[in-house]
C-alpha positions in Angstrom: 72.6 124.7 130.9 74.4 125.4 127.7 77.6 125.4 129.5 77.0 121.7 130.7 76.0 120.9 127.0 79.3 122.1 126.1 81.3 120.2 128.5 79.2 117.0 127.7 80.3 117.6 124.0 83.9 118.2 124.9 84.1 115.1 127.0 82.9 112.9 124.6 85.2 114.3 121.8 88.1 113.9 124.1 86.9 110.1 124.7 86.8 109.9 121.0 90.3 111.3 120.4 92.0 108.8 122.7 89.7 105.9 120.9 91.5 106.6 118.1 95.0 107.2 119.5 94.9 103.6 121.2 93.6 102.0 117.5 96.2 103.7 115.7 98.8 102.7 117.9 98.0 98.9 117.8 100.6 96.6 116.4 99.7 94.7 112.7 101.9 92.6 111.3 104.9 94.1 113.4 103.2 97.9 112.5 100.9 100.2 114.1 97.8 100.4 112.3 98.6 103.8 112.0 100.8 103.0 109.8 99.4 101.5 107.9 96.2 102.8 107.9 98.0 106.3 106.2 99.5 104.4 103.5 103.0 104.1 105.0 103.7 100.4 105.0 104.0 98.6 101.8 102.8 95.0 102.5 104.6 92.3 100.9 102.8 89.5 99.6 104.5 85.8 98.5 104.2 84.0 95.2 101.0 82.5 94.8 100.3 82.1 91.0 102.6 82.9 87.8 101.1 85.3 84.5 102.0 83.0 81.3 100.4 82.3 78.1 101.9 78.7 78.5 99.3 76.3 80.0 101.5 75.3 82.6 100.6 74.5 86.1 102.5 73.7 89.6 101.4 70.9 92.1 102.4 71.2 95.4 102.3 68.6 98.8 102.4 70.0 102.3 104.2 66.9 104.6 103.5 67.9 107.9 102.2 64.3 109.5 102.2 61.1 108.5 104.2 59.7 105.1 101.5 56.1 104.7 100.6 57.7 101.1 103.8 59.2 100.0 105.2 56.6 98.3 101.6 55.6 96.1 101.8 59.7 95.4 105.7 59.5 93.8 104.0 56.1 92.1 101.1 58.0 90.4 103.3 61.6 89.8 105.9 59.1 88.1 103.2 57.3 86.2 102.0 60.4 84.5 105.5 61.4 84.1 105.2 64.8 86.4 107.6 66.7 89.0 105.9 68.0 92.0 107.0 69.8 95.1 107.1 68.8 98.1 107.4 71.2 101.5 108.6 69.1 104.5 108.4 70.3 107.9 111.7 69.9 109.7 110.0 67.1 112.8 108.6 65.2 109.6 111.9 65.2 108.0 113.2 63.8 111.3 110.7 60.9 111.7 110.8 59.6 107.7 114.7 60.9 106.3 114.4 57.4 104.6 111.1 59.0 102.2 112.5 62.3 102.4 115.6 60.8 99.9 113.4 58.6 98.0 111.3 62.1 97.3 114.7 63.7 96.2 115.9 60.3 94.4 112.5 60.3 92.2 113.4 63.5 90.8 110.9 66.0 92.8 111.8 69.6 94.3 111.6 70.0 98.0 111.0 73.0 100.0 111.0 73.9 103.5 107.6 74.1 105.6 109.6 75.7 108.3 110.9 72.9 111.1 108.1 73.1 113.7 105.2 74.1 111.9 104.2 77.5 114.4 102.4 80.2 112.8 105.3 82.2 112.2 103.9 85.7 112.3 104.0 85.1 115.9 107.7 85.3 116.1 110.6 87.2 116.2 113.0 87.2 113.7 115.9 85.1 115.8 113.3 82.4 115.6 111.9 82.7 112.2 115.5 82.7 111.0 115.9 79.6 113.1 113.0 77.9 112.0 114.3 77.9 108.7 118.0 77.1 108.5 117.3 74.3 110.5 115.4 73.1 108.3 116.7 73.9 105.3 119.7 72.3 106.6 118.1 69.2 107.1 116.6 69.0 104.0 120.2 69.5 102.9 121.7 66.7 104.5 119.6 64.2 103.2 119.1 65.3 99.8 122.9 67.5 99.1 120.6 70.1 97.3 120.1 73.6 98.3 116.6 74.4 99.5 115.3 77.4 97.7 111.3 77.4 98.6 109.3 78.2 101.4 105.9 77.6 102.2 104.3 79.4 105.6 102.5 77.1 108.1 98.6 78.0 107.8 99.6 80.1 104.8 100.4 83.0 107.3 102.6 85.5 106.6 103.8 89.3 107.2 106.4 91.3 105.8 109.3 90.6 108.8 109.1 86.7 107.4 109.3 87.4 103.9 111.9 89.8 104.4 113.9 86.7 106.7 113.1 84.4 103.8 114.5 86.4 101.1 117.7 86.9 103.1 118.1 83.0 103.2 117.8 83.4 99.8 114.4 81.4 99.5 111.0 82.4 97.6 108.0 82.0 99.8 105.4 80.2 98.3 101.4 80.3 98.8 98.6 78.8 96.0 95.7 80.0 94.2 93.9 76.4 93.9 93.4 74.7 97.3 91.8 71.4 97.4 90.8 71.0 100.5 91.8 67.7 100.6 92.6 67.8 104.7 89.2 67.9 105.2 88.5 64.4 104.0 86.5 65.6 100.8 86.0 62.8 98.1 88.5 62.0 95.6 86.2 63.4 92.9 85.8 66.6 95.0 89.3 67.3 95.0 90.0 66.5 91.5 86.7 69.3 90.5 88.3 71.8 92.8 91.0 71.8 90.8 89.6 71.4 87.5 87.0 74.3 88.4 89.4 77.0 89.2 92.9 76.2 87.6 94.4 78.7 85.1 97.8 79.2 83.4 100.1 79.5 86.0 98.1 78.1 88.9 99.8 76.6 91.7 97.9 73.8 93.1 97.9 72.8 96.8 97.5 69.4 98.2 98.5 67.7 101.3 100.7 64.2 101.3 98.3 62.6 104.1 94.9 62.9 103.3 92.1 61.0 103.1 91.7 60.3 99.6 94.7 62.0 97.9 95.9 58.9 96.3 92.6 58.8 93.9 91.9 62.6 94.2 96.0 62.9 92.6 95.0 60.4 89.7 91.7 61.7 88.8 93.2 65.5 88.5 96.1 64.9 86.6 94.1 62.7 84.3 91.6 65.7 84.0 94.9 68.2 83.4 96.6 65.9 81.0 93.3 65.8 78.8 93.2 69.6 78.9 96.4 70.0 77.6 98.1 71.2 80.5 102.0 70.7 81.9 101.7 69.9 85.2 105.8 70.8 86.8 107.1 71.8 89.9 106.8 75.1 91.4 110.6 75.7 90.9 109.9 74.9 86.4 107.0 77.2 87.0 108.1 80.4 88.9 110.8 83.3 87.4 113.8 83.0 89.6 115.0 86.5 88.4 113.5 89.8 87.0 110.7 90.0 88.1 107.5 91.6 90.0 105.0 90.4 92.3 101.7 92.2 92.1 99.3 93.2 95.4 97.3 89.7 94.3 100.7 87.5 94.4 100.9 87.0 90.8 104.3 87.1 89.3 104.6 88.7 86.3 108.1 88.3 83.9 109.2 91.8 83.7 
């Protein structure tokens, strides 16, 4: 009796043992979770906000489809008098080259939103390399300007991309203020998701399609203006040398 006890015991501890074995040895972010489950891996993490005492602020378009409000949005930006950033996937920069000069010709930074928009943690670094010079050169093209941003499709990222990106010489870009604006929310939605959770530094995100962007745009950089803050591009905002990236994306000067 006690001997089967035993041998139930041992069975199930063996069971256990290759539990773990299998979960340690699954792949994360091109690691096994070993890995990084003892510490090993250092994850990278992009730029998504900038420590200053200045009250300066970034705002940011993603143009993945569709250009109808693109030229209102240069209207109201150069209204306000304010430079913005603009991240243009590669098939968008196919379909509208004409708006993809008269972004550059108004005075605004481009970046790249890779040239397919795939979730590019899915790929392997031939492709992710791809993705970007291709784009990047076609950006060039139009505009005769280096591209020097990057913004992830879906915000998705891993260490093997950033480490592509930084060889193309290119800071990736994420955003600590997200307005939601894809979803169809109310111009006066967007503007208080803004207004509720910007800080020095923030980097805003909005998209140059939706819904209501056109109003959403005027109302928050009415409400910025009135609290005193610059509202730049992310290129004005960000240090392009010395400096550190914290676990929480912040850049800090060093």
């Amino acid at each position: 009796m006690h001997f089967c006890v035993f041998k139930s015991r041992t069975i199930k501890i063996i069971i256990a043992m290759i539990i773990v074995a299998v979960l340690l040895a699954i792949n994360i972010d091109g690691y096994s979770s070993a890995q990084v489950f003892f510490g090993y891996v250092n994850k990278k993490v992009p730029i998504y906000a900038v420590q200053t005492e200045e009250k300066q602020v970034a705002i940011s378009f993603d143009a993945a489809w569709g250009a109808d409000k693109t030229q209102g949005i240069l209207e109201i930006l150069n209204e306000y008098d304010v430079k913005a950033t603009f991240f243009l996937v590669g098939f968008w920069v196919d379909k509208y080259s004409g708006m993809v000069k008269t972004i550059d010709e108004n005075g605004m930074e481009i970046g790249t939103h890779s040239n397919t928009h795939p979730d590019m943690t899915k790929l392997d670094e031939k492709t992710i390399r791809s993705e970007l010079e291709i784009s990047m050169k076609k950006i060039n093209d139009i505009t005769g300007k280096d591209v020097t941003l990057f913004r992830p499709p879906y915000g998705s990222y891993n260490n093997k991309l950033l480490d592509v990106a930084t060889s193309l010489n290119l800071k990736t870009i994420q955003w600590d203020v997200d307005t939601l604006d894809w979803k169809g929310i109310s111009a006066g939605e967007i503007s208080n998701r803004v207004v509720s959770n910007v800080k020095n530094g923030s980097i805003i995100l909005m998209h140059n399609n939706s819904d209501n962007i056109l109003d959403g745009l005027r109302l928050t950089l009415d409400r910025l203006k009135k609290q005193n803050y610059t509202i730049t591009s992310i290129g004005e905002l960000i240090y392009n040398d010395n400096y550190t990236i914290d676990r929480n994306g912040i850049q800090h000067k060093n």
